[in-house]
GUKOLPA-979001 format. One record per residue (C-alpha): residue number from 1; z, y, x; residue in one letter. Coordinates in steps of 0.1 Angstrom, whole numbers. Layout:
BEGIN
<seq NUM&z Z&y Y&x X&type A>
...
***
This chain:
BEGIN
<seq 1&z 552&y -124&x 306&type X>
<seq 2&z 522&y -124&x 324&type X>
<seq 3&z 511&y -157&x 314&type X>
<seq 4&z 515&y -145&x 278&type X>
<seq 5&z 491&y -115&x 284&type X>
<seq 6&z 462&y -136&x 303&type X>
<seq 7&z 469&y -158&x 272&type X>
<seq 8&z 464&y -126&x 245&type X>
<seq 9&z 439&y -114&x 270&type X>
<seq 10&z 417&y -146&x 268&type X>
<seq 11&z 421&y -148&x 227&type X>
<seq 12&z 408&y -111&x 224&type X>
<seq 13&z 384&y -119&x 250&type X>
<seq 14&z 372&y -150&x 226&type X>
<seq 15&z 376&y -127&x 196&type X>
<seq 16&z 348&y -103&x 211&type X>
<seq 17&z 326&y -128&x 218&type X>
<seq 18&z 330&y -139&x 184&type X>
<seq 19&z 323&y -105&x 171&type X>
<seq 20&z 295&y -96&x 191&type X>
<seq 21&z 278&y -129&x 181&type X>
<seq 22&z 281&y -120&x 147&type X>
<seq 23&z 268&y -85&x 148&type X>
<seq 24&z 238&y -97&x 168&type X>
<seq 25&z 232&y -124&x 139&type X>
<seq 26&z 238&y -94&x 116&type X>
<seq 27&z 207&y -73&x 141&type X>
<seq 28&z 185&y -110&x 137&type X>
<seq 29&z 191&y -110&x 98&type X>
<seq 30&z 183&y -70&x 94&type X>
<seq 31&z 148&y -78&x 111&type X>
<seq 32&z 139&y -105&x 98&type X>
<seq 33&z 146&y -84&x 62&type X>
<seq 34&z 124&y -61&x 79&type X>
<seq 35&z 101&y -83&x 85&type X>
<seq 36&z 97&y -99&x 53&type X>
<seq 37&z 94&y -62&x 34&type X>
<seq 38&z 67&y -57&x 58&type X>
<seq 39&z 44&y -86&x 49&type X>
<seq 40&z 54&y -85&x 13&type X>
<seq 41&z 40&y -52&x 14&type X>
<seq 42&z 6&y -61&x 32&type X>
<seq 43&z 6&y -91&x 9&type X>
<seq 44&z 5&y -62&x -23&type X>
<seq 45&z -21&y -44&x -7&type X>
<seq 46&z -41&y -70&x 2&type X>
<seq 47&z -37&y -85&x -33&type X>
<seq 48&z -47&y -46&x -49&type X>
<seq 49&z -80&y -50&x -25&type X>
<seq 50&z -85&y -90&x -38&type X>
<seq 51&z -83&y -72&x -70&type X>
<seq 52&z -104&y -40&x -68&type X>
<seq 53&z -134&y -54&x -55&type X>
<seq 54&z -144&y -76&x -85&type X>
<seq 55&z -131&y -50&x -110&type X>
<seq 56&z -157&y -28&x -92&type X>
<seq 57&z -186&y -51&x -98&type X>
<seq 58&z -172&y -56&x -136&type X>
<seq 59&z -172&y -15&x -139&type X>
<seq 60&z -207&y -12&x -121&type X>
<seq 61&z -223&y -43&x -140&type X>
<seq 62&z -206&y -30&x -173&type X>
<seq 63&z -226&y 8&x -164&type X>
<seq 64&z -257&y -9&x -157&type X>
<seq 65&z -259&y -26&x -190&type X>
<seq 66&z -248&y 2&x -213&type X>
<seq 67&z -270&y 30&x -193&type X>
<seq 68&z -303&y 8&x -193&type X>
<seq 69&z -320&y 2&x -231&type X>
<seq 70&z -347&y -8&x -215&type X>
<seq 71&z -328&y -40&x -201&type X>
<seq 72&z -347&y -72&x -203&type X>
<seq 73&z -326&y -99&x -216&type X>
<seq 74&z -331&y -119&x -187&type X>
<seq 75&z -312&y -97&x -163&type X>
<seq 76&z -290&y -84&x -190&type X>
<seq 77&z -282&y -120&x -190&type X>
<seq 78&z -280&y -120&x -158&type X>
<seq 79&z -254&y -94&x -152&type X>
<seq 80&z -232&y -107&x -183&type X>
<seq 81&z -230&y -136&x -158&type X>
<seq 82&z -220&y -123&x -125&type X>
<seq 83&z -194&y -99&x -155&type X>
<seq 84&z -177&y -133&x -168&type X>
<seq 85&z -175&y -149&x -134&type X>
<seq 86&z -160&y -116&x -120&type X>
<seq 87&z -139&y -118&x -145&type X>
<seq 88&z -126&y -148&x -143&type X>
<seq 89&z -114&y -143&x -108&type X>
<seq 90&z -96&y -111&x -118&type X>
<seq 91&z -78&y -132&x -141&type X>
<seq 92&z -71&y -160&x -117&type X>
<seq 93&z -56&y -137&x -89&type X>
<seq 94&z -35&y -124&x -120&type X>
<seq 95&z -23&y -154&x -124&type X>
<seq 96&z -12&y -162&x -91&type X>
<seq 97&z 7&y -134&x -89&type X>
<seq 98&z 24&y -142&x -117&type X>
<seq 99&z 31&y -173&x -106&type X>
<seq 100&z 43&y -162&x -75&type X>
<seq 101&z 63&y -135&x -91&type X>
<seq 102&z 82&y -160&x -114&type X>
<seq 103&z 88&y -184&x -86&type X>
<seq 104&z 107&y -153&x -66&type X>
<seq 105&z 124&y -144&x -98&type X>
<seq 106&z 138&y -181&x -105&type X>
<seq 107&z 146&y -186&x -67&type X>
<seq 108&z 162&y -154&x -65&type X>
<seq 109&z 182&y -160&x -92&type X>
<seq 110&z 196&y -193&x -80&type X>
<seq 111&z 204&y -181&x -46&type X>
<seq 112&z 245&y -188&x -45&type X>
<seq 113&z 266&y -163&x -28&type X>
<seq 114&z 301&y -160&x -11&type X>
<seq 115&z 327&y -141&x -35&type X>
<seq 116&z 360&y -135&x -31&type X>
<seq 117&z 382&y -155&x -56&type X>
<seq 118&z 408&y -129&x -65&type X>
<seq 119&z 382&y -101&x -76&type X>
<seq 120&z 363&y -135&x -94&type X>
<seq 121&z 392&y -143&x -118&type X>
<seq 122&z 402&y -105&x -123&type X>
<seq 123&z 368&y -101&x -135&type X>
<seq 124&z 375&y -129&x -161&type X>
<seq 125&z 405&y -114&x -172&type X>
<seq 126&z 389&y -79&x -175&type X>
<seq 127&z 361&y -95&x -197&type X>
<seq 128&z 386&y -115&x -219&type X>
<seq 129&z 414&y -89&x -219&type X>
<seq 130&z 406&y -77&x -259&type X>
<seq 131&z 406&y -119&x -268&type X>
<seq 132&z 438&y -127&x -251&type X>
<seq 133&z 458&y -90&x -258&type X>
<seq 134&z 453&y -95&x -294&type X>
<seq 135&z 476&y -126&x -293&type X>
<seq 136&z 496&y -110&x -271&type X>
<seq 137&z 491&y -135&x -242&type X>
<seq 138&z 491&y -120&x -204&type X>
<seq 139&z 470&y -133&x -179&type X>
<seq 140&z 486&y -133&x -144&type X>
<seq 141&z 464&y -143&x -115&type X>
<seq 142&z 482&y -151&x -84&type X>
<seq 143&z 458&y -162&x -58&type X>
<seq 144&z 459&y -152&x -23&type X>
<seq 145&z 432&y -124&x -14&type X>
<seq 146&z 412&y -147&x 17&type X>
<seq 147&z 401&y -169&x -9&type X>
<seq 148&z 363&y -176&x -7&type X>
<seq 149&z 342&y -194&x -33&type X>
<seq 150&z 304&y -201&x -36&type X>
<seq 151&z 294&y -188&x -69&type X>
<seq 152&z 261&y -178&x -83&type X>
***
């Protein structure tokens, strides 16, 4: 009898290790989220700055040339310029966020997750229900509950 309870002792002894790793893993995984909201959110505000400063020098450049008739054509020139190269960079910071943007969006989407195969196929059935009542077929899914699959 004793030997039994060492025995049951030792497994819930193992089983609380086990837990305790995973809710530390769970404690790692929340801060790294943390982290990684963090710097995506310095990365948008440091790509609103990127993006501010030219368009700043587009709307000043832009005031300058409308405000002065008296413009020679030389520095009207001249600012029409430093407006189009200004520009340009707007538009190439516009573009790498949208690059970026669509990278995250594909990747997200093709991150695979764990599901539970049950509430899978009961999903199925639920969707195809109206097809398969209307020929007066019945769908019975017998799968045992702890079954995992890797599904997108």
């Amino acid at each position: 009898m004793v030997e039994k309870l060492t025995e049951k002792n030792l497994e819930l002894e193992d089983k609380n290790e086990d837990l305790q790793k995973a809710l530390d893993e769970e404690e790692n995984l929340k801060d790294l989220n943390n982290m990684i909201i963090e710097e995506k959110d310095e990365m948008i505000a440091d790509f609103a700055h990127d993006i501010r400063t030219p368009l700043s020098s587009i709307i000043g450049f832009l005031t300058l040339i409308k405000n002065d008739n008296d413009m020679s054509e030389k520095s009207r020139d001249k600012y029409i310029n430093t407006l189009l190269e200004k520009s340009y960079e707007v538009q190439s910071q516009l573009e790498d966020l949208f690059y970026i943007s669509k990278y995250n969006f594909e990747h997200k989407n093709k991150s695979k997750k764990e599901e539970n195969l049950k509430l899978f196929l009961d999903q199925i059935s639920d969707e195809l229900y109206p097809e398969y009542s209307n020929k007066g077929l019945i769908i019975d899914i017998n799968v045992d509950d702890s079954i995992r699959i890797i599904a997108n």
